[in-house]
N, CA, C and O of each residue as an XYZ file, in Angstrom:
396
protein
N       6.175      7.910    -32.756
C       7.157      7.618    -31.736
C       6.471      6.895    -30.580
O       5.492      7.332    -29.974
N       7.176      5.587    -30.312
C       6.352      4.906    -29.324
C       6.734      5.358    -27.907
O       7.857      5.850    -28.012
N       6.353      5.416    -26.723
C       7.005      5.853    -25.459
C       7.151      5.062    -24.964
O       6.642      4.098    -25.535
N       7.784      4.745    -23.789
C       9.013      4.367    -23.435
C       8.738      3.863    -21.916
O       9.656      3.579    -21.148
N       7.015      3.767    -21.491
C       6.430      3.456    -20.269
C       5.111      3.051    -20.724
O       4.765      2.959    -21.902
N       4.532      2.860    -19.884
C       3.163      2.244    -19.745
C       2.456      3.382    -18.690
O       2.884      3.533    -17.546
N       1.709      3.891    -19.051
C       1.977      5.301    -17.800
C       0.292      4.681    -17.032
O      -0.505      3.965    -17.640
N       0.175      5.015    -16.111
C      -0.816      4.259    -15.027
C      -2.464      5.271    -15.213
O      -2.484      6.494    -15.071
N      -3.628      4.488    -15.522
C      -4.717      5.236    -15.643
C      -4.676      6.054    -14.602
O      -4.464      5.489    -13.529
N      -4.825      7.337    -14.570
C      -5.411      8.237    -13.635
C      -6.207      7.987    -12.344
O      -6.102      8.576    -11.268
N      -7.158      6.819    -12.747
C      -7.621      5.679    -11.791
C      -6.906      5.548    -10.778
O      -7.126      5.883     -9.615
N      -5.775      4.903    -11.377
C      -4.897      3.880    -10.555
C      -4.522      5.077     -8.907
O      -4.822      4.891     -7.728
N      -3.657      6.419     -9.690
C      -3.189      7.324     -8.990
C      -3.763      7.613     -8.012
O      -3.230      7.547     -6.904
N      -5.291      8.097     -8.255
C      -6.492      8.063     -7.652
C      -6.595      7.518     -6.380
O      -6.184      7.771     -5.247
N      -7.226      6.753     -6.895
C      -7.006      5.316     -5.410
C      -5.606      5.241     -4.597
O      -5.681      5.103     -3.376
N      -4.725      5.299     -5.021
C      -3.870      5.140     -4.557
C      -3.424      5.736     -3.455
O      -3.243      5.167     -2.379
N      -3.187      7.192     -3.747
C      -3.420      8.408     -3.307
C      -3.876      8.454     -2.320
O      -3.339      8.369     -1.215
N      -5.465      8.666     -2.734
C      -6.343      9.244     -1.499
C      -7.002      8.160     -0.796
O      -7.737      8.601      0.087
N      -6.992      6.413     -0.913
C      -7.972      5.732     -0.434
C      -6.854      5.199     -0.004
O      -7.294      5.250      1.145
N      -5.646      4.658      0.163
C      -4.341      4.554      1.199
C      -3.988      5.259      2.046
O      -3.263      6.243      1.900
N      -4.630      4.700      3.433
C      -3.925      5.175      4.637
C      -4.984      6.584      5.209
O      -4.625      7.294      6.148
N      -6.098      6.770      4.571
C      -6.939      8.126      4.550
C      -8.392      7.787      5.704
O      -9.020      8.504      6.483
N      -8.482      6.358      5.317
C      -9.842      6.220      5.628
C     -10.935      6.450      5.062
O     -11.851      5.694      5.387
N     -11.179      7.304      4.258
C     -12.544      8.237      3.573
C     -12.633      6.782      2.704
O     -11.710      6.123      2.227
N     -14.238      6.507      2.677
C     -14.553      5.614      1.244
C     -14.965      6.039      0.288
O     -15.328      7.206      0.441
N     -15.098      5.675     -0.647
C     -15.686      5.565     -1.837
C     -16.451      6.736     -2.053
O     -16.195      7.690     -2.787
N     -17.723      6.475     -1.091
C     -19.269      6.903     -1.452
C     -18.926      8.594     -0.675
O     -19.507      9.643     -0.952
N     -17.918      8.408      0.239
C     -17.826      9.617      1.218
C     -17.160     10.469      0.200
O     -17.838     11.419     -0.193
N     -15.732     10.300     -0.414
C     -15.549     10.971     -1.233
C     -16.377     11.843     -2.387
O     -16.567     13.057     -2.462
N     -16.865     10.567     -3.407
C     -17.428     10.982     -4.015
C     -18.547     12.010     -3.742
O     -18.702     12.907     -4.570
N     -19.221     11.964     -2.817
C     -20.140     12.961     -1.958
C     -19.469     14.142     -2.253
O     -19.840     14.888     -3.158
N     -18.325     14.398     -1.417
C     -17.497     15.563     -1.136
C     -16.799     15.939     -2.842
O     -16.181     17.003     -2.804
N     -16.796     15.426     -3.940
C     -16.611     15.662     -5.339
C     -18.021     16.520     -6.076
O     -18.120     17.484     -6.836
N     -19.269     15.347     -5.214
C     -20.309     16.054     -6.037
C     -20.987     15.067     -6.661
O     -22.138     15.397     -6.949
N     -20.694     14.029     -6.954
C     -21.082     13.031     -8.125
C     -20.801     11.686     -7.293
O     -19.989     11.432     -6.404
N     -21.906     10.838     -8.004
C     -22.062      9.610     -8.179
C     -21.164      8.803     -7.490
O     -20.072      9.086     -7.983
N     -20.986      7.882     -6.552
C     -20.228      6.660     -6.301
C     -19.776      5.740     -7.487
O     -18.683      5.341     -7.889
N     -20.999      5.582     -7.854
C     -20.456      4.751     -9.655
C     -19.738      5.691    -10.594
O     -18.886      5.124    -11.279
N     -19.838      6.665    -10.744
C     -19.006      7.624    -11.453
C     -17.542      7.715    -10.896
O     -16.586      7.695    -11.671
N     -17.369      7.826     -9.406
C     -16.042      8.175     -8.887
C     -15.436      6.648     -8.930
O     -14.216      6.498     -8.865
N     -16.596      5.163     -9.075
C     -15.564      4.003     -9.079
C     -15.246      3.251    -10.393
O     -14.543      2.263    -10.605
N     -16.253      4.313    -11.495
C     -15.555      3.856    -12.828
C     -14.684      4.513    -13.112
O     -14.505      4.402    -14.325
N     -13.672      5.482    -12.467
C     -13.112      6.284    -12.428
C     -11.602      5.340    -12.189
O     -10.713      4.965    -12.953
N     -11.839      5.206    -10.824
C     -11.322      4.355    -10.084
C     -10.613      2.864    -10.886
O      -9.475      2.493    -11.174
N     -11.711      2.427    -11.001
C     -11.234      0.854    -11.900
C     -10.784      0.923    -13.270
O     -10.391     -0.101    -13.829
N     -10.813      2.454    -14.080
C     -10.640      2.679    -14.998
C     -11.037      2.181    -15.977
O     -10.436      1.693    -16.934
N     -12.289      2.316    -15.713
C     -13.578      2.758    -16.988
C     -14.192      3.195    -17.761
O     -14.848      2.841    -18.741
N     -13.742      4.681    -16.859
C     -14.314      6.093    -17.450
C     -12.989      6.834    -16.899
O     -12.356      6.645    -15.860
N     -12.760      7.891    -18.132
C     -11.097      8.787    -17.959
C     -12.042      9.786    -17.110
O     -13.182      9.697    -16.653
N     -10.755     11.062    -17.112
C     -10.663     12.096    -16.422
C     -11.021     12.798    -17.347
O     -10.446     12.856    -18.434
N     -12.409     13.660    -16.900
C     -12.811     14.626    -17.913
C     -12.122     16.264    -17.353
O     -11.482     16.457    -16.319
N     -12.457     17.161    -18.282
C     -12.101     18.650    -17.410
C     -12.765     18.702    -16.826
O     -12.149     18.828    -15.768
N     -14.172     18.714    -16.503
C     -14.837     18.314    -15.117
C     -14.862     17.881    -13.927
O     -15.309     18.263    -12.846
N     -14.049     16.627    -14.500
C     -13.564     15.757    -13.147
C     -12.354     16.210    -12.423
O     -12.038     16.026    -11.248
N     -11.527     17.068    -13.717
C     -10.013     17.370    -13.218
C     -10.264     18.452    -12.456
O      -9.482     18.585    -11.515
N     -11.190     19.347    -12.574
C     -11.605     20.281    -11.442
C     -12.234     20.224    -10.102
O     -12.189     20.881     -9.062
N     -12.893     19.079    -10.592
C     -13.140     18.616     -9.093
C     -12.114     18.161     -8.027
O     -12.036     18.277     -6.804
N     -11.163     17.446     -9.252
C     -10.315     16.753     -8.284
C      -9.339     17.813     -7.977
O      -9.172     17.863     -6.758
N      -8.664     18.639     -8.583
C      -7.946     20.193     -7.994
C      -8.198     20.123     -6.719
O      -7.532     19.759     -5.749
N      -9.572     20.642     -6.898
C     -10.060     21.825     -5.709
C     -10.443     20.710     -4.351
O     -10.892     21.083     -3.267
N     -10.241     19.765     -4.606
C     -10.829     18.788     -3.341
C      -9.147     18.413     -2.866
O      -8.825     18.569     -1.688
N      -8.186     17.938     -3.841
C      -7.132     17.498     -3.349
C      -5.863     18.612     -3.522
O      -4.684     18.292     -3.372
N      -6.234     19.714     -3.799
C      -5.227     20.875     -3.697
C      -3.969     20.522     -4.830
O      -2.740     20.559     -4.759
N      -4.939     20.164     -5.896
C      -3.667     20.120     -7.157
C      -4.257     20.413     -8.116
O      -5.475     20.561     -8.010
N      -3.661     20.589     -9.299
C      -4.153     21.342    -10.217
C      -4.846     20.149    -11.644
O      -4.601     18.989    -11.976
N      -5.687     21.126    -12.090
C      -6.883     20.267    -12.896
C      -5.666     19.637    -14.346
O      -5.645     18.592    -14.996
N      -4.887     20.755    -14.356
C      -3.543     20.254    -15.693
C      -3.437     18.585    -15.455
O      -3.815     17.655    -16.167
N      -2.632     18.616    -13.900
C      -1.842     17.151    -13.979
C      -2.923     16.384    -14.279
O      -2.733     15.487    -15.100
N      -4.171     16.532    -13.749
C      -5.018     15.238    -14.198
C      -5.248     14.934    -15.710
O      -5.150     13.828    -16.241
N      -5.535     15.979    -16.237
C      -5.922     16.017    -17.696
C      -4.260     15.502    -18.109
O      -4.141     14.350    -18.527
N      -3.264     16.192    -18.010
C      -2.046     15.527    -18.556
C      -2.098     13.909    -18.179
O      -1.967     13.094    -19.092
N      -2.294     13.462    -16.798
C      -2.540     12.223    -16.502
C      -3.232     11.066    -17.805
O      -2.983      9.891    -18.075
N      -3.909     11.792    -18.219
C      -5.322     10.834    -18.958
C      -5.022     11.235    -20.124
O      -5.758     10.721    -20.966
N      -3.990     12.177    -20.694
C      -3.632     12.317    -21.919
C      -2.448     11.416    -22.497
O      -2.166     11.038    -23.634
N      -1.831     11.216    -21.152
C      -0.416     10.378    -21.573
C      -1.227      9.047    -21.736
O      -1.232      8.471    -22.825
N      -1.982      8.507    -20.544
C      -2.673      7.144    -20.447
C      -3.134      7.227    -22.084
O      -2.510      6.675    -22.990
N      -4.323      8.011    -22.252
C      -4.784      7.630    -23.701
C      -3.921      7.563    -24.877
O      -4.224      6.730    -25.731
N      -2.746      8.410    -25.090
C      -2.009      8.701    -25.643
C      -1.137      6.442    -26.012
O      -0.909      5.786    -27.029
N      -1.018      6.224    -24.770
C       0.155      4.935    -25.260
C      -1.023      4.146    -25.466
O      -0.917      3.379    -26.423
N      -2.283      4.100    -24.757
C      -3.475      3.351    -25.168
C      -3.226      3.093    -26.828
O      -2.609      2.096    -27.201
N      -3.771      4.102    -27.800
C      -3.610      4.359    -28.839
C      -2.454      4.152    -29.691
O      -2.582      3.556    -30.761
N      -1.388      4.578    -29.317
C      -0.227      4.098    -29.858
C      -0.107      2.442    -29.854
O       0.519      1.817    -30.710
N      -0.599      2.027    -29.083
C      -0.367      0.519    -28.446
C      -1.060     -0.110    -29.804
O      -0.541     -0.907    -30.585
N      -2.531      0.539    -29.874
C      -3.714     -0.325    -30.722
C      -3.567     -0.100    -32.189
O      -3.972     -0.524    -33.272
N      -2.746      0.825    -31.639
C      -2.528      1.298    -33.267
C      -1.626      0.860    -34.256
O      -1.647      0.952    -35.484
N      -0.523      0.175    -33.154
C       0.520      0.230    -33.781
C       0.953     -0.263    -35.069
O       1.963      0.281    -35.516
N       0.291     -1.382    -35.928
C       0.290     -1.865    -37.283
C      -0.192     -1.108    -38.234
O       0.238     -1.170    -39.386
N      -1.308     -0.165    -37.795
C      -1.796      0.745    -38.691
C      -0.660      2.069    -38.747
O      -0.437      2.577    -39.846
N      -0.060      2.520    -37.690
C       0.901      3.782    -37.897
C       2.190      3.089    -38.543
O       2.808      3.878    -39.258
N       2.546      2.278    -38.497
C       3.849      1.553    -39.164
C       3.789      1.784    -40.640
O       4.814      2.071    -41.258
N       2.514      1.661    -41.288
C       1.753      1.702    -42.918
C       1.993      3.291    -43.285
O       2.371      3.608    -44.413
N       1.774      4.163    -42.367
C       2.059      5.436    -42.418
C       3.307      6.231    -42.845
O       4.384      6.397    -42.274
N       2.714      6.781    -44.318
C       4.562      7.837    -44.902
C       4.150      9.057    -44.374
O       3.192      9.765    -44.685
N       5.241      9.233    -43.309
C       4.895     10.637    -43.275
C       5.517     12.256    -44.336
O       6.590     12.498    -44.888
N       4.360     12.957    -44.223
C       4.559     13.747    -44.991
C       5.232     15.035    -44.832
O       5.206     15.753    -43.833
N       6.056     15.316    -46.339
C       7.067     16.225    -45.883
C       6.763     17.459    -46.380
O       6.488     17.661    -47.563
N       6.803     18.338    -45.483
C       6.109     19.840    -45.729
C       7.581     20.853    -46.240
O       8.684     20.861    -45.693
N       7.153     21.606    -47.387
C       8.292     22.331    -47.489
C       8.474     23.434    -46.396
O       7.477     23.893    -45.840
N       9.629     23.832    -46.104
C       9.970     25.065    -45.272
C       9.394     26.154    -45.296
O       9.775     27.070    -44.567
């Protein structure tokens, strides 16, 4: 089943979010995460997903929960895949399980 959006890297949200209208940069954040500037801006440019790692960091720093992120980067990967896939799942019979 293909979906029905293009759902936005986790990245995108990211930035969006917290580097609009906040002031804090980059390097300051990431400080206050724990990790790397290059880690928080391949993050950012969507390079590198949201690990459970990262989704905990980002919880407890932005007062939301580690789920939405990981759901975030599951839907993203999720149409990623569907997208690349799509000639190869078309070839696909699916199989019918008895009751």
């Amino acid at each position: 089943m293909t979906r029905m959006y293009n759902p936005p890297h986790p990245g995108e949200v990211l930035r969006d979010g917290v580097f609009t209208d906040t002031g804090i940069t980059v390097t300051e954040f990431a400080d206050r995460l724990g990790i790397t500037r290059v880690m928080l801006s391949r993050v950012l440019n969507g390079k590198a997903g949201i690990s459970a790692e990262m989704a905990v960091r980002l919880a407890t720093a932005l007062g939301t929960s580690a789920e939405s992120w990981l759901h975030m980067q599951a839907n993203y990967d999720l149409w990623q895949a569907e997208k690349s896939l799509k000639r190869e799942i078309a070839k696909i019979r699916p199989l019918k399980l008895a009751a």
